[in-house]
Each structure stands twice: as C-alpha cells, then as structure tokens.
N, C-alpha and C positions, 0 to 999 in steps of 0.2 A: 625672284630677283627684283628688286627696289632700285629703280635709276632718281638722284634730286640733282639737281641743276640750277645754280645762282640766275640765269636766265630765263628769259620766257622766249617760246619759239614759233616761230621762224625768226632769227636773229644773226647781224652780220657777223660775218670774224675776218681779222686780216689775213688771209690767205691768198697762195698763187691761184688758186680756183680750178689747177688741172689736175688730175687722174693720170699718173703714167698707164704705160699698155700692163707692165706688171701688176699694177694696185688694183686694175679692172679685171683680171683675170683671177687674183684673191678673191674679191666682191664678188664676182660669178660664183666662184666656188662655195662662197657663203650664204648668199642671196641672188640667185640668178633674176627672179623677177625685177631686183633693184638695178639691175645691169641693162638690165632691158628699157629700164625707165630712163637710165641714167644716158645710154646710147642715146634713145628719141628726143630726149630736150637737149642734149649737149651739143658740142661744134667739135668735130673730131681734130683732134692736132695729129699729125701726123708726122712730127719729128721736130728739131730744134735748130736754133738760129743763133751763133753764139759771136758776137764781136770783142776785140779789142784794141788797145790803144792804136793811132795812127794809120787807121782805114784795115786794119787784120779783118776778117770773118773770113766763119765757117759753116756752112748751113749742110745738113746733112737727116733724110728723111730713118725714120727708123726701120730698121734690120728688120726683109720677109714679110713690109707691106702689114706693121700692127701698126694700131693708134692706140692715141689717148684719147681723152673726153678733156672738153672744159666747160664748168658750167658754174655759178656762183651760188659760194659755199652755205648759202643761208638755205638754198632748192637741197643740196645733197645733206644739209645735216637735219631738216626736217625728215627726207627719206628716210636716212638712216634710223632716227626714232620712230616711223611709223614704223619700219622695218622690227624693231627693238620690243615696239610692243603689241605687233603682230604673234611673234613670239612669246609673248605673256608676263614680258617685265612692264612692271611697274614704273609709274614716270610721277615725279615731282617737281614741280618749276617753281622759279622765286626763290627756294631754300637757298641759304649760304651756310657753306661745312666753317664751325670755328675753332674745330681742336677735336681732335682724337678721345676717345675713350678707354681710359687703358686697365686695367686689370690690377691686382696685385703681383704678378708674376711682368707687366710691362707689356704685354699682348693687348693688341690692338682690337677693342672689341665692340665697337661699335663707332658713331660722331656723332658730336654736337650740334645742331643745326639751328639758325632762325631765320624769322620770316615778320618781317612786318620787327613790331615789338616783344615776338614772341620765340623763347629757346625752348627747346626741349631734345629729348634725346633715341637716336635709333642704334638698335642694338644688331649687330649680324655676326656671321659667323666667319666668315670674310669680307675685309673691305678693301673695294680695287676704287685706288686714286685716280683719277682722271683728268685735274682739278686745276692744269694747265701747269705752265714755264714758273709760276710765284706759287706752286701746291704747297694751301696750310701744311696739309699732313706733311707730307715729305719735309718742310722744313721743322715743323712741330719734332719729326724725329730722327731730327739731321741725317737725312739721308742724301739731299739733294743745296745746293748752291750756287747763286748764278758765279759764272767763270768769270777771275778777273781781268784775263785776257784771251781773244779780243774783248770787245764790247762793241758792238753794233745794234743802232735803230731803224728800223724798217718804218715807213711813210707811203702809204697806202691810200690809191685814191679808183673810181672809175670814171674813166672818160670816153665819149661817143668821137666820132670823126676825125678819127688818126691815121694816116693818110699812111698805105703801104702794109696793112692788116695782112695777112695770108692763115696759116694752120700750121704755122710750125709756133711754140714758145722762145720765146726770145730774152737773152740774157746779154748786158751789154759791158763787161766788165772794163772800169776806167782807173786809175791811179788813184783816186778818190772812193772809192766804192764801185757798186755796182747799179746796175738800173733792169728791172724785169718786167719783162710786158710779155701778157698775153689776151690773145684773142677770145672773145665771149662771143654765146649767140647774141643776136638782134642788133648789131655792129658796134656792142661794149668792149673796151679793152683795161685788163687790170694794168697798172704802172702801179711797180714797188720800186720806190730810192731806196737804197741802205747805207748808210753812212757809218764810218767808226769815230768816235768820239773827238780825234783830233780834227777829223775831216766836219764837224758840226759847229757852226758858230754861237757861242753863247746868247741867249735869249732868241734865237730864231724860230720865225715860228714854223708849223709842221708843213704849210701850204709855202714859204718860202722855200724849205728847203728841197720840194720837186719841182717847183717852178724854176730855181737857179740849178736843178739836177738834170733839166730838159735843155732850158735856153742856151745853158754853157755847154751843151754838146752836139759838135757839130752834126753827128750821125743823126741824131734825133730831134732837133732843133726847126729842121724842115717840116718833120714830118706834123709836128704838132700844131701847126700855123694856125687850120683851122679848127684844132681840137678844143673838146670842153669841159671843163670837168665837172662832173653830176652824181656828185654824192660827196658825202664828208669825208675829212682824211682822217684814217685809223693810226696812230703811231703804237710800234709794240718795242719795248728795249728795256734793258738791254737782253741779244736773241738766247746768247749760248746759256746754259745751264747743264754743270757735272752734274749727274748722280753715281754716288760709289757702291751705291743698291737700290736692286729692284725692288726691295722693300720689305718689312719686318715680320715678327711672327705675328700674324691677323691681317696685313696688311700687305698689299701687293700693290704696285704703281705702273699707271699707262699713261701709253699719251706724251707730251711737252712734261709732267710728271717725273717720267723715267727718264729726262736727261733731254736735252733740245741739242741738236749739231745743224746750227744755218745750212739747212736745203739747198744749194744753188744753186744743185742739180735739178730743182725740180720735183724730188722725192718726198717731199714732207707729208704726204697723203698714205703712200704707202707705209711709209713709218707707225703713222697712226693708226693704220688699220693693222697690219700685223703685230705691231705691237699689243693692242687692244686684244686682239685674238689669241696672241700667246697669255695674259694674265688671263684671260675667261680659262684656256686651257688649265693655265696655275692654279686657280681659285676650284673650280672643279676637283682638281688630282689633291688640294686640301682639303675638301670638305668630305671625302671619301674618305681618305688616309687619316686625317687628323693629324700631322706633322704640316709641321708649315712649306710653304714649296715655294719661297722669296731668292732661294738660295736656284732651286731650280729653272725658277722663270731668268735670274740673270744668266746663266748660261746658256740662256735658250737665246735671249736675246743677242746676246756676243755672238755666236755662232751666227743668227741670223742678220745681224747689220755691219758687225765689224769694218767688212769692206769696205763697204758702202761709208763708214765713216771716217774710214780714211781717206779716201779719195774727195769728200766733201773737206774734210780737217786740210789736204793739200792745196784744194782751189780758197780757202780760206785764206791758207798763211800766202799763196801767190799776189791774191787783192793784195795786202799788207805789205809786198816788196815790191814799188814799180819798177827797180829796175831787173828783176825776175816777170815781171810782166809780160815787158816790154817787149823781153828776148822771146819768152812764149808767145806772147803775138807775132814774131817775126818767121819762128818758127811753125806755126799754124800755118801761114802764110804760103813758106815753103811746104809746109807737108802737113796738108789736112787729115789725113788719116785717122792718125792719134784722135783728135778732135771726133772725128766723126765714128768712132768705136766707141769712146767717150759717153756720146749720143745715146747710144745702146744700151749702155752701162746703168746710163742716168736714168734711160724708161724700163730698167726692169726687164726687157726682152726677155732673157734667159726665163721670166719665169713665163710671159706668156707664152712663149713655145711648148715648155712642160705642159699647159694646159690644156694643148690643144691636142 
C-alpha cells in the first residue's frame, strides 16, 4: 500500500481536536498501542456543555463514566502515519493528486501526481480518495459537490487563558451560527465560529469575524477578557459536501471525500476513522474479487452513519430557524433530558460499551 499526501508532516488542520469515547474505542480496536499514546498526551473530556439563546444550557457528563481524548490534530495525524507505516504502507509527502487515470473501459486505474515541477504517473489496483471536502477525484468523476445549502465557514483559532476551561467540549449555538470550544492539554483552548453566508459580512476578515463572534456574546465575552490568541486562523468553507457515491469502479472514496455533514456533534473524528476503515475493508474485498465494491462500501456507509446524519442535518436546519431555536432553548431549559441523551448520542457511547 502506497499513501501520497499534498502535505508534509506534522502539519495543522482545522479541526475540533476531540476523539469521542466511541471513535477511541474503534482506534483501540485498530491500534491499541495508538490509544495508549493517545490517552497519555490527551486531556480527557468527559462529556459536553451545550448553550443557547437567552441564558438556555445544558451540561451533561457522558453515559457509565467513558471519555473522550482532546489533543491537537497535527500530534494524532502524525500517530496515525506512524501507525500507517508501522504497518508497511508506504508514505509520500509533497505529492499533489491532479486527475485520475482512467482506462478504456472509464476504470479508475491509477493518479496523476506532482511534485515540485515534476508530473508523473502511479498505477494501482485500487484507489481510496482521501483527498479532503474539494477531492480532485471525486469531482474529476462527479461523484461529489459541495451542497448549495447551507453554506457555512468555520474560523478557527488557538488561544491560552480563557477563563472557566473544565473537560467537558462545548458548543454555544446563537441565532447567528455557532461557536465551539474545546479544552486542550497545557491550558490551549480550540475556538471554532461558523457563520452561514448571510451571517458573514462582505470583505471581513477571518480574525474579525471571532473576535465580533466572542465580544458580541454575552456568554462568552467575559470569559475571553484575558484570553490570547497564539496561532493563525484556519478558515475552511464552505463545510457541507453531497456525495451521491462512494465511488467508482477502481475508485473508492473516504474521508470529507465521501460527503462532509457539519459535525456539531462533535463527531467528525469518528466519521473519519470509520469511514476510512470501511474503504480499507472495500478496497480489500476488490482486489480479492476483482468486481468493484464502490456500490458495497456505500451501503456500508448508510447503514453506519445514517443516524448520525440526521440528527446532525436536524441541529443544522435548527441554527438556520432562530425562531425554532429559541423554543429549543426554552425547552432545554425546562427539560434537559433530551439534551443530555443527546450527549450520549454525540460521543458514540453505544459503541464504547460494545467494546468493553
């Protein structure tokens, strides 16, 4: 197995930076020693913290005493490649994939790739996309596009001394978008704004729009007085991307690849890993068989995230109606419950129970 990567590593990405209790308990099953690494550097969260409009929260520890991990994504996706070629894959950095290689028959049979000023070509016998939310391939073979609605930018920064940190992740959804902080070791904290298009002011820049996504909110406004921010701001948008296939014959798609649904939940890690694992599974049961298994892998997928995507596709269209918000904050308020099974739902539980 051949891995090329547009990237050289250890390298940042905009990410929540957390591991639900479900996603660690896949990774266990895959790579326990990587769990092991991943527990000793990480800061355990231990459930979630969810506000909204007009003083609403909900804070609620996860179901049967599991955690998560939070640790910053540039430490876990190094792991995860040493992990990768521990294993005996192959690693390429710097390359960038420019198009597909296809056959007479329209099979996918190798990529293009360059490096510097230089192209040339890698031949395989399957090829799994990985290659993010804007994948050459997948658009190269319209299998994927970003969604015309919504349309949300995520604005991503770290900052140290933000007053009121604990172990739970925290989402602070407003009329306006949302706002996501979580807790890192060494007293870092990720803040993600996400704004939808109407909610963004033409020419603003990325550092404006979490500084007026902070100061204009009462909840969080206090909290940042003596906060600082210590690292550049990542902007990613817009987030969502269909894909109407898992991808073609030679060609199988993972990752933001296979369709992006805004994480609110908190899930986006999980997603990626089993996802990722269900096309090693595909790619495998192809190169055995010799039929393509694109059709297979997307049924694998449905079955395993469906839910999960609709319950993210509902907190989605709720940002989008403040006055469905509103009522849902009022209603949390009266009856946390919802909210806090909610919790559960978000980290996966069900599966780290199975594992244990």
């Amino acid at each position: 197995m051949r891995l090329v990567d547009r990237s050289t590593f250890p390298r940042n990405k905009l990410c929540g930076d957390t591991l639900n209790p479900g996603c660690l308990a896949m990774l266990s099953r895959i790579d326990p020693g990587l769990v092991s690494r991943v527990r000793k550097h990480a800061l355990a969260i231990t459930g979630m913290t969810v506000t909204g409009p007009r003083g609403a929260q909900v804070s609620a520890d996860y179901p049967g005493g599991f955690s998560g991990a939070a640790l910053m994504r540039c430490d876990l996706d190094q792991w995860l490649l040493e992990s990768a070629a521990a294993a005996g894959a192959g690693f390429d950095a710097g390359l960038t994939v420019s198009a597909p290689i296809l056959s007479e028959d329209s099979e996918v049979v190798g990529v293009r790739v360059a490096c510097r000023s230089r192209e040339y070509e890698l031949r395989a016998r399957v090829v799994v996309a990985a290659d993010g939310r804007a994948s050459r391939l997948a658009t190269t073979m319209r299998l994927s596009r970003f969604s015309r609605s919504p349309q949300r930018w995520a604005h991503g920064a770290y900052f140290t001394d933000v007053a009121g940190m604990g172990t739970h992740g925290e989402m602070h959804i407003r009329q306006d978008g949302y706002v996501g902080v979580a807790p890192l070791p060494g007293g870092l904290a990720n803040v993600c704004v996400v704004r939808s298009r109407p909610n963004l002011t033409h020419g603003e820049s990325a550092e404006s729009v979490i500084v007026r996504g902070i100061a204009t909110d009462p909840a969080l406004a206090a909290r940042f007085t003596r906060a600082r921010r210590v690292s550049d701001i990542s902007v990613l948008g817009p987030l969502a991307v269909d894909a109407h296939a898992a991808g073609c014959p030679g060609l199988l798609l993972a990752g933001d690849a296979a369709g992006f649904v805004d994480p609110m939940t908190g899930d986006g890690l999980r997603f990626a890993i089993r996802g990722g694992e269900l096309a090693a599974e595909a790619a495998l049961s192809e190169m055995h068989s010799g039929v393509p298994a694109y059709r297979q892998l997307h049924a694998r997928r449905m079955g395993e995230f469906a839910g999960k995507w609709r319950i993210n596709r509902a907190l989605r269209s709720l940002v989008d109606s403040p006055r469905a918000l509103i009522l849902a904050a009022h209603a949390a308020r009266a009856w946390p419950a919802p909210v806090a099974h909610l919790v559960g739902v978000a980290g996966d539980v069900a599966l780290a129970r199975q594992a244990t």
